[in-house]
C-alpha distance (Angstrom), angle and dihedral (degrees) to the residues before:
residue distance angle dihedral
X1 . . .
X2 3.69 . .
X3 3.38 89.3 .
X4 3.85 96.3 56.7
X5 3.90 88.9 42.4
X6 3.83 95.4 61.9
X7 3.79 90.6 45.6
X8 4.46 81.4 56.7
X9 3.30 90.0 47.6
X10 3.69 96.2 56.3
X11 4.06 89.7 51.0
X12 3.78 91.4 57.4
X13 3.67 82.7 60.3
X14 3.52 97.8 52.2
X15 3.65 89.3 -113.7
X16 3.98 112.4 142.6
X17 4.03 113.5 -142.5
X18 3.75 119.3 -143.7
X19 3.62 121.1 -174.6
X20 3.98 120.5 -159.8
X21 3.71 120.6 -160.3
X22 3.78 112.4 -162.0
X23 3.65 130.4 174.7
X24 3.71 95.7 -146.6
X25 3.75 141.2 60.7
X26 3.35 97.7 -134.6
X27 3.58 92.8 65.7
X28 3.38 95.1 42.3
X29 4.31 85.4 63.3
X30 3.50 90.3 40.0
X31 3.75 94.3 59.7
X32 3.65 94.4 41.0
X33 4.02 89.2 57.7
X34 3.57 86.9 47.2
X35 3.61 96.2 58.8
X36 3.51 88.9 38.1
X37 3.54 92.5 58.5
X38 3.78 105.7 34.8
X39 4.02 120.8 67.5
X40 3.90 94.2 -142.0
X41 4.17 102.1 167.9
X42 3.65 120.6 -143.8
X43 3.54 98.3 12.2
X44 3.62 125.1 107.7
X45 4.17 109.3 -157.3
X46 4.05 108.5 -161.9
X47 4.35 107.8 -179.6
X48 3.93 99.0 -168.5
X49 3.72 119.9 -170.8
X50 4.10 105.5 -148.2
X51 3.93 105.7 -123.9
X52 3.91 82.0 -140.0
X53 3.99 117.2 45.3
X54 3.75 112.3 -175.1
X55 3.94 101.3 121.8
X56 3.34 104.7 -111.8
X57 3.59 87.6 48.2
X58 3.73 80.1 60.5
X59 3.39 98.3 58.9
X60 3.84 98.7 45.2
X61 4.21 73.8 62.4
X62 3.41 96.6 47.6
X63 4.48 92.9 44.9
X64 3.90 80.4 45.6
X65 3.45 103.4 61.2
X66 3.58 99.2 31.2
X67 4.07 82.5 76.3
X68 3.59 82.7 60.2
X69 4.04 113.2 38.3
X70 3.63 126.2 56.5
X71 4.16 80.6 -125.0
X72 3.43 139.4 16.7
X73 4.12 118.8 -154.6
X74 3.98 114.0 -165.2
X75 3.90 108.1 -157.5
X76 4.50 109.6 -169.8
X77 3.31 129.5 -171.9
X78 3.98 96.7 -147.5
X79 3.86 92.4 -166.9
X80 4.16 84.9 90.0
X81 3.80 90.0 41.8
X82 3.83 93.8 54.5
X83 3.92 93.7 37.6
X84 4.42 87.9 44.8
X85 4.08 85.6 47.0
X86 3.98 86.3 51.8
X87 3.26 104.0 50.7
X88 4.16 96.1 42.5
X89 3.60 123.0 128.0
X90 3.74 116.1 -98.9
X91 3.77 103.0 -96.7
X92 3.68 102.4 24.4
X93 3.88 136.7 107.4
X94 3.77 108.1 -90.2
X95 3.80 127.4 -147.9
X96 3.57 91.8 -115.0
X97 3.92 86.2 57.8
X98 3.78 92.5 40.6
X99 3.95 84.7 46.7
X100 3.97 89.7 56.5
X101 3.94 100.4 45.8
X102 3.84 89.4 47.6
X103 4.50 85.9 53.6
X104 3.65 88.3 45.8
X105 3.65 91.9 49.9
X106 3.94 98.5 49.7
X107 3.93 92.1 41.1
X108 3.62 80.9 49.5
X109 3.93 109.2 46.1
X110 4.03 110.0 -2.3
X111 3.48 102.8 72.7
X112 4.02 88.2 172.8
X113 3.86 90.9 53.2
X114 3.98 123.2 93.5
X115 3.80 127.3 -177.1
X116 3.80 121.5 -146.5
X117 3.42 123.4 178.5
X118 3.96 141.3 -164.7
X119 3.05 115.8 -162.3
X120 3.06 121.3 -138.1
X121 4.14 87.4 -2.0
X122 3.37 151.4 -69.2
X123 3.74 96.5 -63.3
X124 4.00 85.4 68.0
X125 3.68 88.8 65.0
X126 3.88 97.3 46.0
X127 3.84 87.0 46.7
X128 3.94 91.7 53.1
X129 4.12 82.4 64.3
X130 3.87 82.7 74.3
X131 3.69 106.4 30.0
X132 3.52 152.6 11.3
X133 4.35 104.6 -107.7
X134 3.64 111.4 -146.1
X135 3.80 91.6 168.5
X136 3.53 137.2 83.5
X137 3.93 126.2 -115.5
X138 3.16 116.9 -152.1
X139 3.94 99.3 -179.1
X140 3.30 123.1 22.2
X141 3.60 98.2 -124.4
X142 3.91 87.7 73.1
X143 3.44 88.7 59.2
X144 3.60 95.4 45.4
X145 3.67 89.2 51.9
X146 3.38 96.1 52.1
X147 3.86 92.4 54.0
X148 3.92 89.0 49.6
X149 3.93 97.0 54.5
X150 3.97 93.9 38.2
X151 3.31 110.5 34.7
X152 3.54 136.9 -6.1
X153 4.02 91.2 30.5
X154 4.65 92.4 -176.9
X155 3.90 83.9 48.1
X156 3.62 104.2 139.8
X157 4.17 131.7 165.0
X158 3.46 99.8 -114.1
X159 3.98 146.0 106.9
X160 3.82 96.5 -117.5
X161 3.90 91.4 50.4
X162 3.93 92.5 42.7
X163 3.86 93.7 45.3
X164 4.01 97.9 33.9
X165 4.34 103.9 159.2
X166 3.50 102.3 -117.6
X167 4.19 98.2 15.2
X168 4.15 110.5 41.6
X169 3.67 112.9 167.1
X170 3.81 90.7 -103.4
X171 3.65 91.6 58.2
X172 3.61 101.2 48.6
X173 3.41 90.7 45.2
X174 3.77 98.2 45.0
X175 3.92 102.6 97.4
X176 3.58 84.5 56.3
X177 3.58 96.8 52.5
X178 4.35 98.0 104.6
X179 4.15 84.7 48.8
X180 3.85 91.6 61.5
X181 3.37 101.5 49.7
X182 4.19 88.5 46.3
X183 3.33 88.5 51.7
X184 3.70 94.1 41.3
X185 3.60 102.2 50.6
X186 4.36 85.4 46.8
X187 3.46 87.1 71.1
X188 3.95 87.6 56.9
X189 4.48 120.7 -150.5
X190 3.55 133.2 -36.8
X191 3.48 115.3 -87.2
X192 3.74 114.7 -167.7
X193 4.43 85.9 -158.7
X194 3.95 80.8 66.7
X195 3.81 114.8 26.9
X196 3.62 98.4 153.8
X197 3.38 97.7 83.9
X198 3.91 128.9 89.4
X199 3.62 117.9 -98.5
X200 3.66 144.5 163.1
X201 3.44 117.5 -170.9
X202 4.59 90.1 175.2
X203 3.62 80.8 110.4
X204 3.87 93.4 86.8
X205 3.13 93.4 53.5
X206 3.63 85.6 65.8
X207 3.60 88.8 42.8
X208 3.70 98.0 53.1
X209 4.17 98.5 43.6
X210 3.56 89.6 42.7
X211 4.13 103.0 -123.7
């Protein structure tokens, strides 16, 4: 109840409250540097981590809270979904299937609810502040390789790197900020009829909070 209170509270001061379920903890420190960083006014930015992260554990999350926010942003990696959908036993539901009846669901009957999806994960999107990525990933340690030798060479997935005092990963990649999102929107929307092709779609994000 208390929970659901504060969120009321917040609408009687015009304040609009976005949750962001993530399956990751880097994205989870990357949004919390971002609203660190960013003065975005009546908008309340909540990344939440799901304790449990099988997907459609996920999307009870995401259903759960969109009761509860005025909107509900789902940010996937799809490296897992692709690697889940390969390994699948003959016969039964992939993640890649599972992936596509839980979209067609939320286009369907969440009107609050948006999917975003990186693809193959969040590194794609920080490497798209240096370059424009033809290529496909397939894992996301390629990509996080690639960032390493190119670019960022102490990069490293973890919460003292992403939230470093004087250097977080939103600062140091702030000047670069417009150059993502070109990049990002380049490579165009996820489309689950093609999924192996790089995408980042962090760009609305940007789009919808303004920054």
């Amino acid at each position: 109840m208390a929970r659901t209170k504060n969120i009321r509270n917040h609408h009687r001061k015009g304040r609009k409250t976005y949750s962001i379920i993530v399956d990751g903890k880097t994205e989870v420190w990357y949004l919390q540097m971002l609203k660190k960083n960013e003065d975005i006014p009546r908008i309340d930015i909540k990344p939440e981590l799901p304790k449990k992260k099988k997907f459609s554990e996920q999307f009870a999350s995401v259903i759960e809270n969109s009761k509860i926010y005025d909107e509900v942003i789902w940010l996937i990696d799809f490296d897992t979904i692709l690697k889940e959908s390969k390994e699948a036993k003959k016969g039964s539901k992939t993640a890649l299937q599972e992936f596509n009846e839980c979209k067609i669901k939320i286009n369907k009957s969440f009107h609050n609810v948006q999917l975003f999806v990186n693809a193959p994960c969040l590194e794609l999107w920080l490497l798209l502040h240096f370059e424009s990525i033809g290529k496909f990933f397939s894992n996301c340690n390629d990509a996080e390789k690639r960032l390493k030798q190119l670019h960022i060479k102490d990069y490293e997935k973890s919460e003292k790197f992403y939230k470093k005092r004087n250097n977080d990963i939103y600062k140091l990649l702030f000047d670069k900020k417009k150059n993502a999102i070109s990049n990002a929107k380049k490579l165009g929307e996820f489309n689950v009829d093609n999924p192996n092709k790089s995408i980042s779609e962090m760009y609305k994000l940007f789009e919808k909070f303004g920054v």
